[in-house]
MIDOSE-1310 file (N, C-alpha, C; in nm, 2 decimals, decimal comma, always signed):
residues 140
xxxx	+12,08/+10,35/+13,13/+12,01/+10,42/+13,02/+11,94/+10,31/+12,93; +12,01/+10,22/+12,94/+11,89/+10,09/+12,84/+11,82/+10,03/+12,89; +11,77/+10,07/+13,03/+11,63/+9,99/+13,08/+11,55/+10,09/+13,11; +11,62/+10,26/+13,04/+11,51/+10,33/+13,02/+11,47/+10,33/+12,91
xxxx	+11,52/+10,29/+12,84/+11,48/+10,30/+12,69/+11,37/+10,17/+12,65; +11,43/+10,10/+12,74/+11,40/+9,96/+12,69/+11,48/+9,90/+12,56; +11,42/+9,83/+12,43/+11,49/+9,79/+12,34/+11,44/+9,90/+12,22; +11,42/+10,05/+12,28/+11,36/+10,16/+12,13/+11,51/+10,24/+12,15
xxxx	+11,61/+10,19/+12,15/+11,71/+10,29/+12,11/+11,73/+10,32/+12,01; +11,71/+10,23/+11,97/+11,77/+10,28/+11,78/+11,66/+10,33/+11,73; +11,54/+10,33/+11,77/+11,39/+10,38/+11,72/+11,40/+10,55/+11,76; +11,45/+10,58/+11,88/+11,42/+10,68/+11,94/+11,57/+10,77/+11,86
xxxx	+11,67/+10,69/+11,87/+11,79/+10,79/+11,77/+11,75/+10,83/+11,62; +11,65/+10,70/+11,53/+11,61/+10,76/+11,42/+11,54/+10,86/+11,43; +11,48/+10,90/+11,58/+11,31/+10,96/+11,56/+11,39/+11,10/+11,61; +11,54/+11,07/+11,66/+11,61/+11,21/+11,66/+11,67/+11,28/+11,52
xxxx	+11,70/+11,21/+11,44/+11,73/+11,23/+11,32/+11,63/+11,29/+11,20; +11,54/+11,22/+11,25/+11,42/+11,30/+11,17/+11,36/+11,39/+11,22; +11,40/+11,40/+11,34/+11,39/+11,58/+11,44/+11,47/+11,66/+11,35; +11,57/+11,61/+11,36/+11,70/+11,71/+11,35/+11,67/+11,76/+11,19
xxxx	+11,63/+11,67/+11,10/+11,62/+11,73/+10,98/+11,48/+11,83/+10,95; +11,37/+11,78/+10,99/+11,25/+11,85/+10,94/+11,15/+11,86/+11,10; +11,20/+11,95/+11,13/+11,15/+12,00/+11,26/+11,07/+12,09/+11,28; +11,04/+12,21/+11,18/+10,92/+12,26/+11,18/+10,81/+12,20/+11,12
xxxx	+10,85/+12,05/+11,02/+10,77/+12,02/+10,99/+10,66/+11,94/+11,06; +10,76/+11,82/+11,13/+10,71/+11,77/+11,27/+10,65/+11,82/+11,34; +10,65/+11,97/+11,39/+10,62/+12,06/+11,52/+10,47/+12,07/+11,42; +10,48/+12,14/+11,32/+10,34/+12,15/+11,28/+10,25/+12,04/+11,24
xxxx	+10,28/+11,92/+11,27/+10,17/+11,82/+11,26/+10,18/+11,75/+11,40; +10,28/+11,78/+11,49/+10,19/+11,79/+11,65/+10,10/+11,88/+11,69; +10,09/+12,04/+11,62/+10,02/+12,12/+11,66/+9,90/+12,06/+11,60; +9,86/+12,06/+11,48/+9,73/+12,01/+11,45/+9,66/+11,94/+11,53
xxxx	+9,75/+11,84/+11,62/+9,71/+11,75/+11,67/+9,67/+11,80/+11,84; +9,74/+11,95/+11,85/+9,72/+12,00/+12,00/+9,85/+11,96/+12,09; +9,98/+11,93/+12,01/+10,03/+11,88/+12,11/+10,20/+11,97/+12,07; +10,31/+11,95/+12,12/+10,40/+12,08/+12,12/+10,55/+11,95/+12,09
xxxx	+10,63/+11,99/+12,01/+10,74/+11,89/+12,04/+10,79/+11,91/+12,17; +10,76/+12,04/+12,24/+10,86/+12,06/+12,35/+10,81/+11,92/+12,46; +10,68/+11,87/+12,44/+10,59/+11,79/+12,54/+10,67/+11,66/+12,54; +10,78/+11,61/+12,41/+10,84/+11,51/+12,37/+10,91/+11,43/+12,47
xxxx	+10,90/+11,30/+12,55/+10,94/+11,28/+12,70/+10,83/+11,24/+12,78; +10,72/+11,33/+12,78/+10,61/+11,34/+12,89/+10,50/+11,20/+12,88; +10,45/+11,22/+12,96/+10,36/+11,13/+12,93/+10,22/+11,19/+12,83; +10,20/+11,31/+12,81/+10,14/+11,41/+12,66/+10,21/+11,39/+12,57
xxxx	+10,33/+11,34/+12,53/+10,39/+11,29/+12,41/+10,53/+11,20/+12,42; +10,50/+11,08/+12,42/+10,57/+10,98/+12,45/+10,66/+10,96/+12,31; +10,78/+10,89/+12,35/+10,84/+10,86/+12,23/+10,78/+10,76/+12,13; +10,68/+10,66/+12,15/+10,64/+10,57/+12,08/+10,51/+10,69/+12,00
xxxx	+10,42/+10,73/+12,11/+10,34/+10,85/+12,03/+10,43/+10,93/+11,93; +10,52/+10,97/+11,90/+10,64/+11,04/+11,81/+10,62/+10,94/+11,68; +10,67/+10,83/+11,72/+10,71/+10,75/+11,68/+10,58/+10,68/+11,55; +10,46/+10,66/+11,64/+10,31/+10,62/+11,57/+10,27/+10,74/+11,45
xxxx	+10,29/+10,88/+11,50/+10,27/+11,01/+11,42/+10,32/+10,98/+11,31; +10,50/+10,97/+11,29/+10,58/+11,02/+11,22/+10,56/+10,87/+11,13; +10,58/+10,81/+11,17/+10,56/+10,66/+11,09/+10,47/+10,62/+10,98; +10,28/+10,68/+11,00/+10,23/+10,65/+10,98/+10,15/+10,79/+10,96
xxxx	+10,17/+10,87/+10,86/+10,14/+11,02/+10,87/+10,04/+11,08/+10,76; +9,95/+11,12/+10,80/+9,84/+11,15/+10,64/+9,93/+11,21/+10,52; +9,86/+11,19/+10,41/+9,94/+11,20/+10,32/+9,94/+11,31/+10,28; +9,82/+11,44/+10,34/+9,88/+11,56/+10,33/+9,94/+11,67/+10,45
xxxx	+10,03/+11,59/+10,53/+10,04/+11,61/+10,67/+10,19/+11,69/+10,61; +10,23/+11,78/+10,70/+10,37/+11,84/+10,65/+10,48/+11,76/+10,69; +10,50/+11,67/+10,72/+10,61/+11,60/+10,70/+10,64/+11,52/+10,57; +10,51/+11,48/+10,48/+10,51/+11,38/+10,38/+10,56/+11,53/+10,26
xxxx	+10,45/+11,66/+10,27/+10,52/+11,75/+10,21/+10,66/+11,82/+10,19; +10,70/+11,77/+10,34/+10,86/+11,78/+10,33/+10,92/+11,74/+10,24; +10,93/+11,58/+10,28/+11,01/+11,42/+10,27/+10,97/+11,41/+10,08; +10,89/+11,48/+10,05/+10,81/+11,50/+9,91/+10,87/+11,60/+9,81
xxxx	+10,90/+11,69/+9,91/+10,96/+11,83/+9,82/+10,80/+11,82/+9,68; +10,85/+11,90/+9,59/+10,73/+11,92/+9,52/+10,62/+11,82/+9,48; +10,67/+11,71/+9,50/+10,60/+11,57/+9,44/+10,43/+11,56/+9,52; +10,46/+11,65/+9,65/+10,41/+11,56/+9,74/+10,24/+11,58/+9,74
xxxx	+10,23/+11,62/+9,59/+10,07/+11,61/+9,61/+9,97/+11,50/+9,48; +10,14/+11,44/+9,43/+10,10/+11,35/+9,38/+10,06/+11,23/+9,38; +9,94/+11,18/+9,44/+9,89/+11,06/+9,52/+9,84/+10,99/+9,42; +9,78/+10,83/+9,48/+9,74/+10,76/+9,41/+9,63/+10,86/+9,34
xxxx	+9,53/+10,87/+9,40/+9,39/+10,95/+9,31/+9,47/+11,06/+9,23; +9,53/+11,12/+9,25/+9,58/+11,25/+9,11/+9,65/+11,13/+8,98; +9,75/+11,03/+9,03/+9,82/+10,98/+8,93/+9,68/+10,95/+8,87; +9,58/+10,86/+8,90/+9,42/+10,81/+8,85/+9,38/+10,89/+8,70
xxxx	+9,35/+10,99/+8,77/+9,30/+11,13/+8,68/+9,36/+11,15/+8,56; +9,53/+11,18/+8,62/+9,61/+11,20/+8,52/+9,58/+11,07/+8,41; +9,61/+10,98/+8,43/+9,57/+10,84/+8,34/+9,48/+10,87/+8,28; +9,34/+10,89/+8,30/+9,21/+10,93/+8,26/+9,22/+11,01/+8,18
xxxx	+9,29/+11,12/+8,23/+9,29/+11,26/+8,11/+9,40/+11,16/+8,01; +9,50/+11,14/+8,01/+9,56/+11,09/+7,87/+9,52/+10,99/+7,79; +9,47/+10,87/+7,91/+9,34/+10,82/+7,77/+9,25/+10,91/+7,70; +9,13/+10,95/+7,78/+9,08/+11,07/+7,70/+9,11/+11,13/+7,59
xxxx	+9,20/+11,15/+7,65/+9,30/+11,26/+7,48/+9,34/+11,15/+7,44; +9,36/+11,06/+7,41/+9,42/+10,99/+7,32/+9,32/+10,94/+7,19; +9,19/+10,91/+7,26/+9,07/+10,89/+7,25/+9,04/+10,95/+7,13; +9,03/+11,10/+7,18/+8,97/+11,21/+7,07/+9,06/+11,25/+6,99
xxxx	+9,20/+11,21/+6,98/+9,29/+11,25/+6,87/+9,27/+11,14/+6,81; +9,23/+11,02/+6,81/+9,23/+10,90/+6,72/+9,09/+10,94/+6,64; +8,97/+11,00/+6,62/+8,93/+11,05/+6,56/+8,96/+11,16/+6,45; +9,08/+11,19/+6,51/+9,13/+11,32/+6,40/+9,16/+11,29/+6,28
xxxx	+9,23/+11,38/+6,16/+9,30/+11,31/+6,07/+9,44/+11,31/+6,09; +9,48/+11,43/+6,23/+9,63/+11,40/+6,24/+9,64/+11,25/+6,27; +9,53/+11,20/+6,34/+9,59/+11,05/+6,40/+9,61/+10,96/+6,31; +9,52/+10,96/+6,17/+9,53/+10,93/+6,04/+9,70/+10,89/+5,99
xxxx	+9,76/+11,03/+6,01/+9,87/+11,00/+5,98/+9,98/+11,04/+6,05; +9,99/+11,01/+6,17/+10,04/+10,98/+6,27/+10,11/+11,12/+6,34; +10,06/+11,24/+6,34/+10,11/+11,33/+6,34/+10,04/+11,39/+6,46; +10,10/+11,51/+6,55/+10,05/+11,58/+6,65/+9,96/+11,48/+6,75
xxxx	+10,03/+11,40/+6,83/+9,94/+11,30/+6,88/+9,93/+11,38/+7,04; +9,90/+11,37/+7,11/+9,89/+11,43/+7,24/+9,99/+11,40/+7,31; +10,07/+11,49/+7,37/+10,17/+11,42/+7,48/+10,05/+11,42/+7,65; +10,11/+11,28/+7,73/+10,09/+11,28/+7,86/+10,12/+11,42/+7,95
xxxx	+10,05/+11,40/+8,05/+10,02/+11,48/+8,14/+10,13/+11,44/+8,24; +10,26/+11,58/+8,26/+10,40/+11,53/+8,34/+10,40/+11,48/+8,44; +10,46/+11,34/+8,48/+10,47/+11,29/+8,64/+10,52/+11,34/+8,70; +10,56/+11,35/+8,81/+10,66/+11,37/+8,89/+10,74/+11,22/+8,91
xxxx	+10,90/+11,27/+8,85/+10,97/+11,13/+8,88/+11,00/+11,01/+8,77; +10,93/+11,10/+8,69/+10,93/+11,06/+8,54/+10,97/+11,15/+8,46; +11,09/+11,12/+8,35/+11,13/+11,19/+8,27/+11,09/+11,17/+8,18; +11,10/+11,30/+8,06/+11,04/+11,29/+7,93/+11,12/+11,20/+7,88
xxxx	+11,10/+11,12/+7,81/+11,20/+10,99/+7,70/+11,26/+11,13/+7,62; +11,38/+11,04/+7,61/+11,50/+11,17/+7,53/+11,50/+11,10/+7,44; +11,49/+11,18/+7,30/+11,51/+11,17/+7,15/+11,68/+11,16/+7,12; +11,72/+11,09/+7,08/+11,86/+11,06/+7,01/+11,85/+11,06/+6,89
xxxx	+11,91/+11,16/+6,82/+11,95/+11,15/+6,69/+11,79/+11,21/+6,62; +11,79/+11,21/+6,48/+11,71/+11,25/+6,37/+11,68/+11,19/+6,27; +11,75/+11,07/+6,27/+11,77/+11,00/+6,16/+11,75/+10,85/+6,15; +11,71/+10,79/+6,12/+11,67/+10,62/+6,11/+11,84/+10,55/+6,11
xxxx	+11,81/+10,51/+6,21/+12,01/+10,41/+6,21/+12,00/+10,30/+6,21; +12,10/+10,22/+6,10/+12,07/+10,11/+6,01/+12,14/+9,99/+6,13; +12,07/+9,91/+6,10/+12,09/+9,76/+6,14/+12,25/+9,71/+6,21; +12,34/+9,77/+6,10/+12,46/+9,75/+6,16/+12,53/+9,82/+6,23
xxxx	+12,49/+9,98/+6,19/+12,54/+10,08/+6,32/+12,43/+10,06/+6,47; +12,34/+9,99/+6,48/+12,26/+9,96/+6,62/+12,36/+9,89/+6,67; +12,38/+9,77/+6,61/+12,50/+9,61/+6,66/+12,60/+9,73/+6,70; +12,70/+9,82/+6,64/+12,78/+9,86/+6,70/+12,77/+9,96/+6,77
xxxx	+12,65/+9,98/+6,84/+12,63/+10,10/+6,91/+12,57/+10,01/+7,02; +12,52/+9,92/+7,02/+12,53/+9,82/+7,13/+12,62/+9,71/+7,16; +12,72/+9,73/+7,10/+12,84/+9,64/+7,11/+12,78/+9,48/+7,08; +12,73/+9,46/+7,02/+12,69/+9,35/+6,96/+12,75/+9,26/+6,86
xxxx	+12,81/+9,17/+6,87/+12,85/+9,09/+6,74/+12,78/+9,03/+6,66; +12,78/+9,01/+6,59/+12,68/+8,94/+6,47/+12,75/+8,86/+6,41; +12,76/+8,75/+6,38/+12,82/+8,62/+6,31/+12,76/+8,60/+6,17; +12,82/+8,66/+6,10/+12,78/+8,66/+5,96/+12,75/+8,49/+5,86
């Protein structure tokens, strides 16, 4: 068995693993391509061909939309944009008079993968409750 394989065993067990998990998605970016998982073995789709596909897969190929779950249409050029639009807006609220006094400033446009910053508390917390909320000593 290992001079059939050669030295892709462990290539060919991950490329079964990623069968086993997203296999309609795999099947549908051999079809695109004209080719069938069932062909997987043959010399019409070899295990290194599997292997070159799945490896190195367009970024809107259904495998990346799997492995992505919702994210997956968030590429470099969208994150771009996104950037663009929040400068933008940041731009034209600095003309306002809310921006005058620091009020209603534009929130960002949501990432994926990025959480909103969580607000703690309501209240301005003094110098020595920070030290003991960060366990901090201070040497008086």
């Amino acid at each position: 068995m290992a001079q059939a394989l050669g030295d892709r065993h462990g290539e060919i067990c991950s490329l079964d693993v990623l069968i086993e998990a997203y296999p309609t998605a795999i099947e549908k970016d051999l079809i695109d391509r004209g080719l069938r998982l069932r062909y997987l073995g043959t010399e019409t789709l070899t295990w290194g061909d599997l292997e070159a596909i799945v490896a190195w897969p367009d970024e809107r190929s259904a495998l990346v939309r799997a492995l992505r779950g919702d994210d997956w249409q968030w590429g470099l050029p969208e994150q771009l944009v996104a950037a663009a639009v929040d400068r933008l807006s940041l731009l034209v609220w600095f003309q306002t008079k809310d921006a005058q006094y620091r009020r209603n400033q534009p929130k960002p446009i949501p990432r994926p993968g990025i959480a909103a910053p969580e607000r703690i508390g309501d209240q301005p917390m003094s110098f020595a409750d920070l030290n003991e909320f960060l366990g901090w000593e201070v040497a008086a």
